[in-house]
N, C-alpha and C positions, 0 to 999 in steps of 0.2 A: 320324509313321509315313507312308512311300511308298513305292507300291506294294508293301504287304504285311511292310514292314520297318522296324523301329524301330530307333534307333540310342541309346544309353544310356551315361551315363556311368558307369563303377562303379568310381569312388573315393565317387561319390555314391550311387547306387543299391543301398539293400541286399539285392535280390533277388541279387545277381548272385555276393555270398558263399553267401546261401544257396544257392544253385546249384550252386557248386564243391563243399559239403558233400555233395552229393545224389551227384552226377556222378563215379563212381569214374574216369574217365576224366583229370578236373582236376589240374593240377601244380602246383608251384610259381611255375612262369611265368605263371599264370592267375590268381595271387594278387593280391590288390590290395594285398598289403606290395611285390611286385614292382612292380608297376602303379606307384604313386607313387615309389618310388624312380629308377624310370624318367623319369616327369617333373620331379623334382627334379632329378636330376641333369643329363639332356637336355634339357627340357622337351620331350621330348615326351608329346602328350596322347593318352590312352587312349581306344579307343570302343570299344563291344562293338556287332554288329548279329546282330540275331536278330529272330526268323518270329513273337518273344510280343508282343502289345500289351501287354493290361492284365492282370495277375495274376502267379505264379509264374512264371520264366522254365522254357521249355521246351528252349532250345538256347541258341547263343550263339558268336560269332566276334570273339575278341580283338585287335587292332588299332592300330598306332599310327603317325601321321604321323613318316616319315621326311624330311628335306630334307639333298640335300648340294650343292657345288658342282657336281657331273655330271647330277643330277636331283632328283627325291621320287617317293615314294609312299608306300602305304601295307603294313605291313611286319606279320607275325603270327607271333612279337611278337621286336620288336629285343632283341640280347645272349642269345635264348631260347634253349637248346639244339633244343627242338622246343616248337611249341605246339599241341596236336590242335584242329582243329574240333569243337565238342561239340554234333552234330549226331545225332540216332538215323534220321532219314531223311535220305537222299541227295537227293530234291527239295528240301528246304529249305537243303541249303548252295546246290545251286544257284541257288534262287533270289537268296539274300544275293550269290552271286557275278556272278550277273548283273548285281543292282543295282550293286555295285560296277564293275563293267565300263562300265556306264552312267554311273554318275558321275564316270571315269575320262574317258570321251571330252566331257562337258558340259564339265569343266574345266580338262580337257589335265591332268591333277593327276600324271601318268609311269603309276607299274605295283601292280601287286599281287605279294604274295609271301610265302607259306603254307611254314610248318616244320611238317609231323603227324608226329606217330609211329605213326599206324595209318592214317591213310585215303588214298585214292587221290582229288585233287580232278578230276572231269571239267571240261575244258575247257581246265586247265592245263600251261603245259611244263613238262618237268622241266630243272631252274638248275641244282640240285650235289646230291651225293650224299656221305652219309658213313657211320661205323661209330658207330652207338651200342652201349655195351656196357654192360650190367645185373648185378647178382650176386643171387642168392635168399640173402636175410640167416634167411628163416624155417626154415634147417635147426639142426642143432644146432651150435653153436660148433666140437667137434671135427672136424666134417665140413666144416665152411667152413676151416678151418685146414689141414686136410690135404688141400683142393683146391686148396692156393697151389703155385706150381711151389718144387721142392723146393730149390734152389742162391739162384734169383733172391729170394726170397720168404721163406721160412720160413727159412733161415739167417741172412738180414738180417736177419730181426726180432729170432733167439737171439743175434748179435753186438752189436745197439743194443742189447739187454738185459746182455749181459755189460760191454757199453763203458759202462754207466752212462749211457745217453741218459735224458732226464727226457720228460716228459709233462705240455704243460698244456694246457686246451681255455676256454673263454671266449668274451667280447667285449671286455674292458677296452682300455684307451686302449693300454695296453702290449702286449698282444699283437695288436692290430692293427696297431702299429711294428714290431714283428717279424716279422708276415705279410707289411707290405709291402716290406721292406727284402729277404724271401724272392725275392717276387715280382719287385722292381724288376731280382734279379742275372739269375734266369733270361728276363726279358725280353730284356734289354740280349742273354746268348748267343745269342738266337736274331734278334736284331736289331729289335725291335718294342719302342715303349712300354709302361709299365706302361697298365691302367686308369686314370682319376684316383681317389686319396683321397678325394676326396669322395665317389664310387657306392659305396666299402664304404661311409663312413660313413654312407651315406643307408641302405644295405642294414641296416644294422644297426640303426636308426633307425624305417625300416617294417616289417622280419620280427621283428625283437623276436627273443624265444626260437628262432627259424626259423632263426636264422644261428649257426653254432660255428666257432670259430677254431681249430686245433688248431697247437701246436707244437710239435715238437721241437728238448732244447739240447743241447751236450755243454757239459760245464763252465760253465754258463752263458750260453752264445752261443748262439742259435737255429742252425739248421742248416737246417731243413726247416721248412714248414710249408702247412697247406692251407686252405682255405675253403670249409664245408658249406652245403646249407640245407636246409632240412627240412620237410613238408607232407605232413600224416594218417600213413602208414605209410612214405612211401619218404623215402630220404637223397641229395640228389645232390651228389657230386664236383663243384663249379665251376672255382676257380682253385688254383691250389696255386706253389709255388716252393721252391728248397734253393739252398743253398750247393754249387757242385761241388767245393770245396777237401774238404769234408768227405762225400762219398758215401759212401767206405770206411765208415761207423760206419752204414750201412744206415736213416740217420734218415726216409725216406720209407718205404717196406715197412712199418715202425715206425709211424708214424703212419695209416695205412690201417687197419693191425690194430685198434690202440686205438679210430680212429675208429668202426670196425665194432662193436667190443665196445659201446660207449658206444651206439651206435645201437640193434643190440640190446636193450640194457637198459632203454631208452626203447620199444619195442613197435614198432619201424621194420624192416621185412619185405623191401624190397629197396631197394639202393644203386646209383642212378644212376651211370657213371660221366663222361656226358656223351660229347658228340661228337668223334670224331677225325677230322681229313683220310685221304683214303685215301691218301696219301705222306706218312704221319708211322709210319712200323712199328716206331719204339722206343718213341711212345706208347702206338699200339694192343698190341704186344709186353707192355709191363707189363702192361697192363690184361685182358690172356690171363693173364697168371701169376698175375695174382691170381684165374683161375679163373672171368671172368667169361661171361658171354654175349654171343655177338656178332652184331648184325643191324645191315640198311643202313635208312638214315634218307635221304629224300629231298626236297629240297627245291623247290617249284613256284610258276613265275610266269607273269603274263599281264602285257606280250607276255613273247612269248620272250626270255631274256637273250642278249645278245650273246658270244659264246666270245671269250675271251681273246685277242690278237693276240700272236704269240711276240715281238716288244719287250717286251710289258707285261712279262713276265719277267723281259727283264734289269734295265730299270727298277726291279721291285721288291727285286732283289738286288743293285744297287747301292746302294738306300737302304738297306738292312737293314747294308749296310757301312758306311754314314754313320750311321746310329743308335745302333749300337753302341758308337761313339766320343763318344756326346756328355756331357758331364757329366748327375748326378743333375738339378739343377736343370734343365736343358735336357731331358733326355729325360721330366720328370713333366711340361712345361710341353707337351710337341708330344704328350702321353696326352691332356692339357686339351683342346686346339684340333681333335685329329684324331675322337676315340671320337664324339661328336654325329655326324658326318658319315659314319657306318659304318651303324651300328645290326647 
């Protein structure tokens, strides 16, 4: 403990589950099935820093060493949609953030970089901004159904139903072959790697029952399909992928519903549907149609992130043209070497 902060591991320390049970604030990203998967697959390592010495933890600030070729720091929490500081006093993050700002210049270690969904960190600048949108799963099923937009939404789902789309949900070895072969095409159109294979496997390895596979086939061939996970009552949307040869059969719309039902029937009250760029309006656009809620999610660091210089742009839209084009084996292997150095 220095100056007034301890710093804990909690893959090891079990206060820090019990904490998350306590703390209605805690997500999935605060889970220690998250937590290890995250070292497993990155290695990187987890630290929590909080204001408790000894006994039941009182707050608690999740954490984990980022390094890439441009810099490091430390990152709360990498791959997270958002991760709140689970703080009930505003002195006490700041203190942890001081410290950290302190150990930041003893080591030259780069930056610090807080994803909340609810707090405003003083001290820090705002990096990126985006759309998180929520749905309340706790009303009654017909009311959630007739809040889907009426063409986009609820006609696809009567069309997957007439076209004979099928419904499976899991983890087995085979519907994670078909999640990722989803995922792999809508990568490739948008120009970026998949994940690597192995972060689902490890997800599915640490959340156990937390992770659901969902997919949709026609005649047998997947078409769509998404990747849930799951913690106390809420459901969050992570990844998902389809086939565009097959959209017409409405297999995405389709699998959203089911998911919901299913979520539902399990006692899970609202549906994540994670974060969107504020220039992506066909994602954010679905995720209106299915009626959800929409608020901005803000992202903060110390120092200040450097703004984008208009080359980075072409740059990265030249590569999304070269990605596009490279075979499966080539495009999972540059998901291997690149995702570590993101977070």
């Amino acid at each position: 403990m220095t100056k007034g902060i301890s710093v804990l591991d909690p893959l090891k320390d079990a206060r820090w589950e019990e904490f998350l049970e306590r703390d209605p604030r805690a997500s999935v990203f605060h889970s220690r099935g998250w937590l290890d998967a995250l070292k497993r697959t990155y290695g990187y390592q987890p630290l929590v820093l909080t204001t408790t010495g000894r006994g039941p933890l009182a707050n608690g600030l999740a954490v984990c060493q980022v390094k890439s070729w441009r810099s490091s720091g430390l990152v709360s929490l990498p791959f997270s949609d958002h991760c709140e500081p689970l703080f009930e006093q505003p002195g006490e993050l700041s203190a942890v953030l001081e410290f950290m700002a302190d150990e930041m210049r003893l080591t030259r270690s780069g930056s610090v970089e807080l994803r909340p969904r609810f707090t405003m960190p003083a001290g820090l600048s705002e990096s990126a901004s985006y759309y998180l949108q929520t749905l309340n799963l706790a009303r009654p099923e017909e009311e959630i159904f007739s809040s889907f937009h009426h063409s986009c939404i609820r006609r696809a789902i009567r069309r997957a139903e007439r076209e004979g789309v099928s419904y499976e949900a899991g983890t087995s070895d085979r519907l994670l072959s078909s999640f990722y072969e989803m995922l792999r095409l809508t990568r490739r159109r948008y120009g970026v790697p998949p994940q690597p294979l192995a972060w689902f496997r490890n997800l599915i390895a640490c959340l156990g029952d937390g992770v659901t596979i969902h997919v949709a086939s026609k005649n047998g061939r997947p078409i769509a399909s998404i990747l849930t996970l799951s913690f106390k009552k809420t459901m969050v949307y992570k990844y998902g992928g389809s086939d565009a040869t097959h959209h017409r059969f409405g297999g995405m719309p389709f699998l959203f519903w089911r998911a919901i039902q299913d979520a539902r029937a399990n006692g899970i009250e609202e549906m994540d549907l994670g974060r969107a760029d504020l220039d992506q309006p066909g994602l954010v656009t679905f995720k209106d149609h299915l009626g959800a809620t929409r608020t901005m999610l803000t992202y903060y660091t110390c120092p200040a992130r450097r703004k984008a210089a208009a080359h980075d742009g072409a740059i990265s839209r030249a590569a999304r043209q070269v990605v596009s084009y490279l075979p499966d084996a080539a495009l999972d292997l540059t998901g291997r070497l690149l995702y570590r150095h993101l977070g």
